[in-house]
SEGU-909709 format. One line per 10 residues: number of its first residue (from 1); for each residue y, z, x of C-alpha. Coordinates in Angstrom, 1 decimal. Example, Ala and Ser with C-alpha at 12.3 -4.5 7.8 and 13.67 -1.06 7.14 Angstrom:
REM residues 2
1) -4.5:7.8:12.3 | -1.1:7.1:13.7
REM end
This chain:
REM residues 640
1) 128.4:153.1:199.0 | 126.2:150.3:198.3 | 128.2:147.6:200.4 | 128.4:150.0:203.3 | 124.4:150.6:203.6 | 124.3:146.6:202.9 | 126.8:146.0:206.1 | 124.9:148.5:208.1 | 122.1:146.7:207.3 | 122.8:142.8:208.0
11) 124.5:144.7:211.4 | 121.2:146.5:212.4 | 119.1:143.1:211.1 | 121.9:141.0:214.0 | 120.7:143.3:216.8 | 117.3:142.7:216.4 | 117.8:139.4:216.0 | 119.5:139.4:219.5 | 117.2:141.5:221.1 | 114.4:138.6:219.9
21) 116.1:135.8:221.0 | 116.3:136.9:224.5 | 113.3:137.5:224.1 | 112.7:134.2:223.6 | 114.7:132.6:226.1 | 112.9:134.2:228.6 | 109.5:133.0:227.1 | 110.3:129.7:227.7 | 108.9:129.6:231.4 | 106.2:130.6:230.0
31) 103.0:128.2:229.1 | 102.5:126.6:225.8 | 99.2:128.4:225.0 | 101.2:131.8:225.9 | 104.1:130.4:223.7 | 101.8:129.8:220.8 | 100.6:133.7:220.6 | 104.0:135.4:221.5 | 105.5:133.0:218.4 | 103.3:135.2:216.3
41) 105.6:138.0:216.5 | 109.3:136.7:216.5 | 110.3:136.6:212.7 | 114.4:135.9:213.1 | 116.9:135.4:214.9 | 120.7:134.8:214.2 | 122.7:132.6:215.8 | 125.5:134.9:216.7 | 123.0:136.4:219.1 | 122.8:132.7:220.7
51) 126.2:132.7:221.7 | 126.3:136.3:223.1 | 123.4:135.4:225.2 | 125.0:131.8:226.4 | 128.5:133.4:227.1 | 126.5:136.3:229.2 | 124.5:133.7:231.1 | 127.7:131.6:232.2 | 129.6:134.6:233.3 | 126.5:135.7:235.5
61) 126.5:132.1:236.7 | 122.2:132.4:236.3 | 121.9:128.8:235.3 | 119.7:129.2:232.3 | 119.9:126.1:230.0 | 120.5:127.1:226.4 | 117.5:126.3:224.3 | 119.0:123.1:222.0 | 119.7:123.6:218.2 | 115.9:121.2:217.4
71) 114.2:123.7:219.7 | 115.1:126.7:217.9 | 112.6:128.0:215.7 | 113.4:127.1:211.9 | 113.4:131.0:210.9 | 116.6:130.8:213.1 | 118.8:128.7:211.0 | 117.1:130.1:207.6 | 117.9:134.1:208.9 | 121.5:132.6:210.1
81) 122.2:131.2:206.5 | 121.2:134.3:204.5 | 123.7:136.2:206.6 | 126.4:133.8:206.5 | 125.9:134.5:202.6 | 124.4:131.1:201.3 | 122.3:131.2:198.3 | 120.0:128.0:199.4 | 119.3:128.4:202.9 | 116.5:126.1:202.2
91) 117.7:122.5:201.0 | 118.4:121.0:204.1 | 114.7:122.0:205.6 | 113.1:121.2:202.5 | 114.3:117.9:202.4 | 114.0:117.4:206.0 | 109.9:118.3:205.4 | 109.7:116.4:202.4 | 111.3:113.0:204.3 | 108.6:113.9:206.8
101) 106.1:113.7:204.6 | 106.5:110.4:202.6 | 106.6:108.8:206.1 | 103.7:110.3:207.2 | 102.1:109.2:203.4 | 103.4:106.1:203.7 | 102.2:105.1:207.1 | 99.5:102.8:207.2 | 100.0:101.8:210.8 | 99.2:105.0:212.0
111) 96.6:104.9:214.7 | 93.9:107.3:215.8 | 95.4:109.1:218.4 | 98.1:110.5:216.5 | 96.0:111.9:213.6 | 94.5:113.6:215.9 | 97.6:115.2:217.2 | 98.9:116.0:213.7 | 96.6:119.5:213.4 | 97.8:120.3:215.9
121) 101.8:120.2:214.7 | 100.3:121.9:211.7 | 99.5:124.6:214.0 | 102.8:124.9:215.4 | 104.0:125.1:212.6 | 105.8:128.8:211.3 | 104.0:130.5:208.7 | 107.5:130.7:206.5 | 107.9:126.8:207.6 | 104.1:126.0:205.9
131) 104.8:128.7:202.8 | 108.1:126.6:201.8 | 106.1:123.2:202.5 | 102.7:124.5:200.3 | 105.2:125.5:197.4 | 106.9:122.1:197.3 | 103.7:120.3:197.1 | 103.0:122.3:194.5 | 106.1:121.5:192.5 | 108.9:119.1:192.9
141) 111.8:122.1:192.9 | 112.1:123.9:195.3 | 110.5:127.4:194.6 | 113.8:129.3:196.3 | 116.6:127.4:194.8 | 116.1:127.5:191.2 | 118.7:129.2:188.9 | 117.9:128.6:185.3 | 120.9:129.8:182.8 | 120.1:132.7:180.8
151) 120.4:131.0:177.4 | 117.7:128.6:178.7 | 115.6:131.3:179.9 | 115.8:132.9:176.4 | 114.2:129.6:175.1 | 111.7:129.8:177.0 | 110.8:133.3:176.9 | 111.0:133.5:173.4 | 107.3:132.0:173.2 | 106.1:135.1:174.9
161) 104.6:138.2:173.1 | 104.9:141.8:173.6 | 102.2:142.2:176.2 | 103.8:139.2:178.4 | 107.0:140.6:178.1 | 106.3:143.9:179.4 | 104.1:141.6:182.4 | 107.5:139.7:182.9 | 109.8:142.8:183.0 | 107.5:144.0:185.7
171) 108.5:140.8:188.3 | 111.6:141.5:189.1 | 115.3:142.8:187.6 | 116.8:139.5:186.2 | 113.2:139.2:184.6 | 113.6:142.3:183.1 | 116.9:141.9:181.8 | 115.1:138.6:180.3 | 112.8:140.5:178.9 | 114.6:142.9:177.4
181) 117.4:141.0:175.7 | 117.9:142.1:171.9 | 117.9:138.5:170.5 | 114.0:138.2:172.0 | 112.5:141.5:169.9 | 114.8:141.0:166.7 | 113.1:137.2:166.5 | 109.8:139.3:167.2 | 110.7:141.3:164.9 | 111.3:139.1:161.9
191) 108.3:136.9:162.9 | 105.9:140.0:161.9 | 107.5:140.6:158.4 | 110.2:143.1:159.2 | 113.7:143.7:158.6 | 113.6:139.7:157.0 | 117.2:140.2:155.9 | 118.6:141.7:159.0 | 121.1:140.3:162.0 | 121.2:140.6:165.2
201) 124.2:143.3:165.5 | 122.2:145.9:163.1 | 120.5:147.7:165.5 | 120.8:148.8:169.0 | 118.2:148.5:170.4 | 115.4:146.1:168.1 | 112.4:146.5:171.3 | 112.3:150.4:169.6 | 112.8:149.3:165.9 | 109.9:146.6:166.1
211) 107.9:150.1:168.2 | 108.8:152.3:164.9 | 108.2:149.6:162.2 | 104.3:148.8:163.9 | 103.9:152.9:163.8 | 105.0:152.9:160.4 | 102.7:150.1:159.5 | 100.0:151.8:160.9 | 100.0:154.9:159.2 | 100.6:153.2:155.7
221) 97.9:150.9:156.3 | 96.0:154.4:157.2 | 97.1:156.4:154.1 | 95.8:153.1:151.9 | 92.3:153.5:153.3 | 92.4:157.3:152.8 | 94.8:157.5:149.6 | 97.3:159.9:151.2 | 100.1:159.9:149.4 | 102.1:160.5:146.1
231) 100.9:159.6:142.5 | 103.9:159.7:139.6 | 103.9:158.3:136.6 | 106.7:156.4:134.9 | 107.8:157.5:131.1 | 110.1:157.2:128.8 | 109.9:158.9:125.8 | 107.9:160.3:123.1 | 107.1:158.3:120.3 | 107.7:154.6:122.2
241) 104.5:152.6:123.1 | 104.6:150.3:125.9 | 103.9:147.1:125.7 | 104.8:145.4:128.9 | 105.7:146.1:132.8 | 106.3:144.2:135.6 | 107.2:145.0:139.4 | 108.8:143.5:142.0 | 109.8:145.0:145.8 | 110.7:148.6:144.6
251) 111.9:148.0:140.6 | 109.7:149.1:138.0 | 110.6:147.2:134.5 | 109.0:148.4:131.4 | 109.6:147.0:127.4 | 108.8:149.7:124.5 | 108.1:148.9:120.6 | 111.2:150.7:119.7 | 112.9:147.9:121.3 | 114.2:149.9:124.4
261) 113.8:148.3:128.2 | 113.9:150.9:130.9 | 114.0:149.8:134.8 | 113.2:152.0:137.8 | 114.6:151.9:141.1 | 111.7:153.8:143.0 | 114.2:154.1:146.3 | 116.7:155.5:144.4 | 115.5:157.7:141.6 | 119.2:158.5:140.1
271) 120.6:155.1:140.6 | 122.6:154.7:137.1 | 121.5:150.6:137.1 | 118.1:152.2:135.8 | 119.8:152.4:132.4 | 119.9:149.5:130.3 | 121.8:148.9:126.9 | 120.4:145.7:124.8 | 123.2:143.3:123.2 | 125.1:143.9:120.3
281) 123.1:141.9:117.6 | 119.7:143.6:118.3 | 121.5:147.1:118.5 | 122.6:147.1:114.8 | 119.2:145.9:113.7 | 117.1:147.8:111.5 | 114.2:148.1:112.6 | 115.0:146.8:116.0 | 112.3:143.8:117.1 | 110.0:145.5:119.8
291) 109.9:144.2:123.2 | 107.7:141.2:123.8 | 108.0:140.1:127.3 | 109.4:141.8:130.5 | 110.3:140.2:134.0 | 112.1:141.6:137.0 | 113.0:140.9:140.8 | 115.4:142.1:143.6 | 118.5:140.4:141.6 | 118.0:140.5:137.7
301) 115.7:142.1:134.7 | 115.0:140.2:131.7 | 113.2:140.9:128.2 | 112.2:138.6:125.2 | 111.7:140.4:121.9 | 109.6:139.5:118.8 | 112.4:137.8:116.9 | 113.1:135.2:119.8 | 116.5:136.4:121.6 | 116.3:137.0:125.2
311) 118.5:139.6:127.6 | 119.3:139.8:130.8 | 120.7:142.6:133.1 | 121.6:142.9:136.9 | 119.7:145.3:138.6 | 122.5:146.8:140.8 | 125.2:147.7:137.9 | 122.8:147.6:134.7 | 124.8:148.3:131.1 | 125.5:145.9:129.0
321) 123.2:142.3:129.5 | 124.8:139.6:131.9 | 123.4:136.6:130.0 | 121.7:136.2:126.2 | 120.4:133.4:124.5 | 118.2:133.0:121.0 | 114.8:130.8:120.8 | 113.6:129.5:117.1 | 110.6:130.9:117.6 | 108.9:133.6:118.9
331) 109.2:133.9:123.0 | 105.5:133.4:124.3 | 105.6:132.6:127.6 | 108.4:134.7:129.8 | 108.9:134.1:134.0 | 111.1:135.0:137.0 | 111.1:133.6:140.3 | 110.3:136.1:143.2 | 112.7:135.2:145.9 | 115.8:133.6:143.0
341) 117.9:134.6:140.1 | 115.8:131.8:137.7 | 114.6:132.5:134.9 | 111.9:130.2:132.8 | 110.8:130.8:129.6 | 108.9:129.3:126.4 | 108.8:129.2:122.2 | 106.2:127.7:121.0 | 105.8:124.0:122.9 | 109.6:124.3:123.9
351) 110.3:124.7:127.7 | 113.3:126.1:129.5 | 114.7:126.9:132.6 | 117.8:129.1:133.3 | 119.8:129.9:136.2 | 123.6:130.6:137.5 | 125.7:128.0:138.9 | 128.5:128.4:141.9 | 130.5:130.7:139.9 | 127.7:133.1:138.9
361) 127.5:131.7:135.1 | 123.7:131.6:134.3 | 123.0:128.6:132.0 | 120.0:126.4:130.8 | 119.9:123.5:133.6 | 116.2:122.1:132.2 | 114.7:121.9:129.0 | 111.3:120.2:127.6 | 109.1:119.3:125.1 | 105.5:119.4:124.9
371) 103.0:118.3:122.3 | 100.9:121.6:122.7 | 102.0:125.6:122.8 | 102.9:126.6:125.9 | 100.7:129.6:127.2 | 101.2:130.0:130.8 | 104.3:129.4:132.8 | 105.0:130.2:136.6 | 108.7:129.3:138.6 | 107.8:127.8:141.8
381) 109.5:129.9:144.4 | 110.9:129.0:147.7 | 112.8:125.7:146.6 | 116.4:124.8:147.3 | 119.4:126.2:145.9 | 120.2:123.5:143.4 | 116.2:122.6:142.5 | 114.5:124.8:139.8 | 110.4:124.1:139.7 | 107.6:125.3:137.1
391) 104.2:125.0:136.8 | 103.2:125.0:132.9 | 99.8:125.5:131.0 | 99.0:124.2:127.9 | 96.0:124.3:126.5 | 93.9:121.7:128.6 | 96.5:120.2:130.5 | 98.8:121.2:133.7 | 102.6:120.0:133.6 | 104.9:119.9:136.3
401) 108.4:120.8:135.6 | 111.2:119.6:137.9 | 115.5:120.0:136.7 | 116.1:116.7:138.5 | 113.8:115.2:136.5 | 114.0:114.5:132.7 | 110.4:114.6:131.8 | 107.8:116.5:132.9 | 105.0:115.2:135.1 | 101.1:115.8:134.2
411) 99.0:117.6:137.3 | 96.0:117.7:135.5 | 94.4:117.3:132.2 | 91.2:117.0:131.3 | 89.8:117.1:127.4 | 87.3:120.0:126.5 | 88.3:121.9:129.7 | 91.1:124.4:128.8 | 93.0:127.0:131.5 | 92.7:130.4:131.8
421) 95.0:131.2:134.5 | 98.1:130.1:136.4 | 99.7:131.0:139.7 | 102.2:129.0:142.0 | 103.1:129.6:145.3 | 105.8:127.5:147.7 | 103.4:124.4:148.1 | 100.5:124.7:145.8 | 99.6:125.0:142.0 | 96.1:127.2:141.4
431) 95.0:127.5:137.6 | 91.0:128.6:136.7 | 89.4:125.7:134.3 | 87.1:126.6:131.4 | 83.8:124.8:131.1 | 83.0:124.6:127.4 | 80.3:122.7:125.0 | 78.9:119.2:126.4 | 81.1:119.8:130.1 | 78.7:122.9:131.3
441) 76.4:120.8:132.5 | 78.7:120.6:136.1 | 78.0:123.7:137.4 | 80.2:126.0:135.3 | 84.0:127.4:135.2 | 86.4:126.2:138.3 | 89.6:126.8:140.3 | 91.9:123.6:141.3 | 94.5:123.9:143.4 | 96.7:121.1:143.6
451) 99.6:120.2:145.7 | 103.9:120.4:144.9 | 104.4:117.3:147.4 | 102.1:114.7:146.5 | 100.7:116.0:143.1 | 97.5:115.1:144.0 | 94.2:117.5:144.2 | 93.3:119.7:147.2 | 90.5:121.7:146.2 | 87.6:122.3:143.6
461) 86.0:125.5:144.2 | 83.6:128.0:141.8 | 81.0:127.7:140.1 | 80.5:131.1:137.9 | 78.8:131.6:134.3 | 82.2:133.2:133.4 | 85.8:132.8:132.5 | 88.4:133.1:135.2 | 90.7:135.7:133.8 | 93.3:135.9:137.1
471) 94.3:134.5:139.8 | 96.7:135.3:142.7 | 97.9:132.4:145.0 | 101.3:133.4:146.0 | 100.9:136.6:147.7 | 97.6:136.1:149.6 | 96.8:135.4:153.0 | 97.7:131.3:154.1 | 94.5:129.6:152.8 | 93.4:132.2:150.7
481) 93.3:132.5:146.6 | 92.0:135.4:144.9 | 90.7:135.4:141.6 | 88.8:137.8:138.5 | 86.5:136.9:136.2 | 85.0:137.5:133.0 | 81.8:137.7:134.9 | 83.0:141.6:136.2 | 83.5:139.7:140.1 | 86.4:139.1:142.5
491) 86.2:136.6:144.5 | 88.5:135.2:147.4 | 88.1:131.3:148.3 | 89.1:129.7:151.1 | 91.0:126.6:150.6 | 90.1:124.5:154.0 | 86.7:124.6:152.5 | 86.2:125.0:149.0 | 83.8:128.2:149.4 | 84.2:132.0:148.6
501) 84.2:134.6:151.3 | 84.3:137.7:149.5 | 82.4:138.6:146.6 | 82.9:142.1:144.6 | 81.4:143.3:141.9 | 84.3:145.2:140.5 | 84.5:146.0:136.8 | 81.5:146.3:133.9 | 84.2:145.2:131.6 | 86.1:141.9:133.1
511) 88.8:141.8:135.5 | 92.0:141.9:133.9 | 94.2:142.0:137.1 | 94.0:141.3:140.7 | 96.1:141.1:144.0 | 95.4:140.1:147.8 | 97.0:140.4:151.6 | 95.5:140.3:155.0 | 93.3:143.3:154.6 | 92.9:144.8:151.0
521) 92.2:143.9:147.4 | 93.3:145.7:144.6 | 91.8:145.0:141.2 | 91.9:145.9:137.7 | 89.5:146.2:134.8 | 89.2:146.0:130.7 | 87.7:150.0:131.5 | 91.2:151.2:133.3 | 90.0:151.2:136.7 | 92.1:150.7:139.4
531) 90.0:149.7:142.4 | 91.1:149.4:146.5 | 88.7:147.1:148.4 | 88.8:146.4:152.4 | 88.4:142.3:152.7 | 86.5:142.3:155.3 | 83.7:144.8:154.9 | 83.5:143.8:150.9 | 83.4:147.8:150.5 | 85.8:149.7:148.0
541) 88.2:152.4:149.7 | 88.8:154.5:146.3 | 89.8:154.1:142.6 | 91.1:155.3:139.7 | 90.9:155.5:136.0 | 92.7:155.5:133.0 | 91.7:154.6:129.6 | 93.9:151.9:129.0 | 93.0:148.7:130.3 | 94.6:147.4:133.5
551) 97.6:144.9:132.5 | 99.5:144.6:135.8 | 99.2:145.1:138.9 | 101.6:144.7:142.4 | 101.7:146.4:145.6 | 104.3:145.6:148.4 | 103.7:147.3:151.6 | 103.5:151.2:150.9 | 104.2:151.1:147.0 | 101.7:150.3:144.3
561) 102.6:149.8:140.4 | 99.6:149.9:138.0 | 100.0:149.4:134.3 | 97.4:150.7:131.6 | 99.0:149.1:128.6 | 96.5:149.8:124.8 | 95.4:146.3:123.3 | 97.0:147.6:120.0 | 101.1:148.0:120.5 | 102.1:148.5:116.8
571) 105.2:150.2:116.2 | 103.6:153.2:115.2 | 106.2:155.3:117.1 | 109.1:154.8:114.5 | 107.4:157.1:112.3 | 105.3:159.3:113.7 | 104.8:163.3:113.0 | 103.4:166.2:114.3 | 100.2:165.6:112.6 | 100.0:162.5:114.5
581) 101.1:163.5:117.8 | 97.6:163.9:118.7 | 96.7:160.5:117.9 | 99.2:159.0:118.8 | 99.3:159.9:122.7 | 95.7:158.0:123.4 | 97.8:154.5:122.0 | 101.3:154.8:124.1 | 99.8:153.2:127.6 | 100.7:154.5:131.6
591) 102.6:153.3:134.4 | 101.2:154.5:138.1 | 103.4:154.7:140.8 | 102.0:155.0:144.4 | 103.8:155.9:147.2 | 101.4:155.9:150.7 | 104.3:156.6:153.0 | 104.6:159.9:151.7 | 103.1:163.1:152.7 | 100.5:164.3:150.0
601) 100.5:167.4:150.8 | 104.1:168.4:149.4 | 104.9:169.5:146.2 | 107.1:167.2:145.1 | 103.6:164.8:145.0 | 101.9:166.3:142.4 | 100.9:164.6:139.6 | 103.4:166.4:136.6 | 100.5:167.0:134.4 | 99.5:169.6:137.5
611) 103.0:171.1:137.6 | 103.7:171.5:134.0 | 103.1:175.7:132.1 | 102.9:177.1:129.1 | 106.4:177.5:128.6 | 107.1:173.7:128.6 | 106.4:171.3:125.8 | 106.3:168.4:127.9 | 102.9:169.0:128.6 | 101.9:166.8:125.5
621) 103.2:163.6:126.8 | 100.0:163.5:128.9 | 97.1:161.9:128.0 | 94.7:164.7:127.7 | 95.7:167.7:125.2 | 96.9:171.1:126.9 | 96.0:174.4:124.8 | 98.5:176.5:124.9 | 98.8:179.7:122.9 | 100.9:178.8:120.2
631) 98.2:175.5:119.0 | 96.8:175.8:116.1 | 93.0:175.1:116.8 | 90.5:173.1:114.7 | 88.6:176.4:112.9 | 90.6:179.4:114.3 | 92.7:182.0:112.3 | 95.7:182.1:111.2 | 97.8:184.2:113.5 | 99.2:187.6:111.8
REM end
């Protein structure tokens, strides 16, 4: 259907044409100030139409010369072309006009008169004749004739954002398929943080995924400001007091003084990985060594107990441990890297760092010693597959740790100035510095950040009264570093230069905790306060309390963990009564989930302290104490 309306088409377009050109060879007689205004309204004219009308003026014998080919007008030959079906009419005009132009550039000879007779060529000129020659002045190729191929096109449209897409798709219908291709929004796509682990061929159509992931953004970003969403909290059992947790993406990982280790899998909720059994030797071990030390991310979970022997599990099958291995002493110091299965840990001023070769066996590829305890230690993430970095603390000096290089190398050290905290991110090394005795004089405590590549100091910014009790470099903004203090502040420095540009005061009893991204902050405090804060305003969205102090804290897009773990974790569990039931729930410590992509207002949401009756004695693994009608109260009388 199409090709017959196109040949009915270029067949009605050939009459007019012919109809023109008569037209025109009749205007010839005519003088060449009437020429100039009829040219005005011929636009084409096909040289088919030139032969009918020559054949009909021999057989008519009216002797009527034939206008030659260089007196046709140029719209002739371009009309003729586009009929005949060639793609560049153009070339041959355009390179006719551009010869004409270097000579008349080039010309030096040229004398008065005939600049003065060049207007009026100019004026003779066809208005599609001046178009083509103002296009080509304006760029070397000619503006009709290019034909770019589409993988080229894709490079260059790939520098375009969604606003100049949609402009482009609006030009015409190869633009659109341009602007349109899938490869174009999944790049987009994975340039604004989502679906990082995806290909090409997982969606159909990534223009509508990228639409849904910016909605769903949005209203997460919205339920954090308003705190819509679900609260649960993560326990284990009665009797076991927590003693550490740690979070990474959606996995929960908590260590009990009975010894247990429990991990939760907050997108899956019955996933049987969440179940973890320890190894053999601390299984038959009476009483078992209580959990010291607990570190998990998207691959493996690992635990260090009291007596020095370290486990590891995989977080997709769980059971039995993947890799064990025993420390002399005591495991201090216990550290995974975000974004790789390594694992670094320390005993006493003994360093090492573990991790699985080609065939998946994990073993110890770098091992140092130090002359002091090691009390901080953080993996480097982001390095290559066969490098394994670690930034170490101990007491006043900063160590390097590289497994292609025997000894470690010394970042800073500076006598009388001991470090409070560490952090580590792809490219830099941020630790807070304690100003102490005959050093306060310079202005009190500091932060230095100092660089992977050259080892060398960046930055030297801070000046508060207080300790700096955390810091968090490698999940802020690019730039940024946030940071707690002893002096009940947060504060977030910018690293280009040296200055803070928030400020909060935040918690009466020390920050304990505190974490960073484009728009929030989220710190806890020695009180068990949970606190949200918008960055930019410097005002605090909503909190929370629990009486536990805040230990850890992590939030990933719509899920927040909090831990409130009690500064005394003795094994009181093993042996406690009904007596002590009571007591013992204020000493156990909580772990918060938050969930802002869910709807609040479903009762699935509810906190289970809210949920639970009188019929249920689960009620009493809460922290306040539920009277039901079968307690004994503090004075009453014995019932009958």
């Amino acid at each position: 259907m199409e090709e017959d309306e196109l040949a009915a088409f270029r067949e009605h377009w050939k009459q007019e044409l012919s109809s023109k050109g008569e037209f025109y060879a009749d205007s010839t007689k005519l003088s060449g100030e009437q020429k100039q205004k009829d040219s005005k309204h011929r636009y084409f004219e096909a040289t088919d139409a030139n032969k009918k009308r020559g054949s009909r003026c021999h057989t008519t014998k009216e002797s009527t010369e034939d206008p030659k080919p260089e007196d046709q007008p140029g719209y002739v030959s371009i009309a003729s072309s586009l009929l005949d079906g060639r793609t560049s009419p153009l070339l041959d005009r355009i390179e006719e006009e551009r010869t004409k132009r270097r000579r008349v550039n080039h010309n030096d000879s040229v004398t008065n008169a005939s600049r003065q007779q060049l207007p009026k060529k100019v004026k003779r000129e066809e208005l599609v004749d001046q178009l083509i020659q103002d296009l080509n002045e304006v760029n070397d190729i000619p503006f009709f004739d290019i034909d770019l191929p589409y993988e080229l096109a894709l490079q260059i449209f790939q520098y375009l954002n969604c606003i100049e897409l949609g402009r482009c798709a609006q030009v015409s219908r190869a633009w659109r398929v341009l602007a349109e291709d899938g490869v174009l929004w999944f790049r987009m796509c994975v340039r604004e943080g989502f679906h990082q682990y995806a290909s090409v061929s997982d969606s159909p159509c990534w223009k509508s995924t990228l639409r849904d992931c910016r909605n769903s953004a949005k209203t997460v970003s919205s339920n954090w400001k308003n705190r819509v969403g679900s609260i649960s909290q993560l326990q284990f059992e009665l009797g076991k007091v927590l003693c550490d947790v740690n979070s990474c993406e959606n996995y929960v990982f908590a260590g009990y003084t009975s010894g247990d280790v429990r991990l939760w899998d907050t997108l899956h909720w019955d996933s049987t990985a969440s179940y973890l059994k320890p190894n053999s030797l601390s299984a038959i071990a009476e009483p078992r060594p209580y959990v010291s030390r607990v570190q998990v991310n998207s691959t493996v979970a690992a635990a260090a107990y009291e007596d020095g022997c370290v486990d590891m599990w995989s977080t997709e099958t769980g059971g039995q441990p993947i890799y064990h291995f025993q420390c002399p002493e005591r495991v201090t110091t216990l550290t995974l890297s975000p974004d790789a299965p390594i694992l670094g840990s320390s005993s006493g001023p003994d360093i090492r760092l573990d991790r699985p070769d080609d065939c998946g066996y994990w073993k110890m590829v770098c091992h140092a010693h130090l002359p002091k305890t090691v009390e901080r230690l953080v993996v480097v993430p982001g390095k290559e597959q066969y490098r394994s970095m670690a930034a170490v603390a101990a007491g006043d000096s900063v160590y390097l740790l590289d497994s292609r290089t025997e000894e470690p190398r010394t970042l800073h050290s500076v006598y009388g100035h001991p470090v409070t905290c560490l952090d580590a991110s792809q490219t830099q090394v941020a630790f807070g510095v304690k100003r102490t005795g005959w050093a306060m004089h310079d202005g009190g405590n500091k932060i230095n950040v100092y660089s992977l590549e050259t080892g060398k100091a960046e930055v030297c910014a801070g000046s508060s009264p207080g300790d700096f009790t955390c810091i968090n470099l490698r999940d802020c903004p690019p730039h940024l570093v946030v940071c707690g203090n002893k002096d009940r502040r947060v504060r977030v420095f910018d690293l280009r230069s040296g200055t803070f540009v928030v400020s909060l005061y935040a918690h009466h009893l020390g920050v304990t905790s505190v974490q960073a991204d484009e728009w929030k902050i989220v710190s806890g405090g020695g009180e068990g306060l949970v606190c949200v804060w918008e960055m930019r305003m410097g005002t605090k969205l909503w909190e929370m309390h629990n009486r536990h102090p805040v230990r850890h804290i992590h939030f990933s897009g719509s899920r927040l963990v909090t831990a409130n773990i009690p500064d005394d974790k003795s094994p009181r569990g093993a042996c406690i009564t009904d007596d002590d039931l009571t007591a013992h729930r204020r000493h156990r410590g909580v772990i918060c989930h938050y969930d802002f992509s869910e709807d609040a207002l479903s009762q699935d949401n509810v906190l289970p302290i809210c949920r639970s009756d009188y019929m249920e004695s689960y009620g009493y693994n809460y922290n306040i104490g539920l009277a039901v009608p079968y307690d004994r109260l503090p004075g009453s009388h014995p019932s009958l």
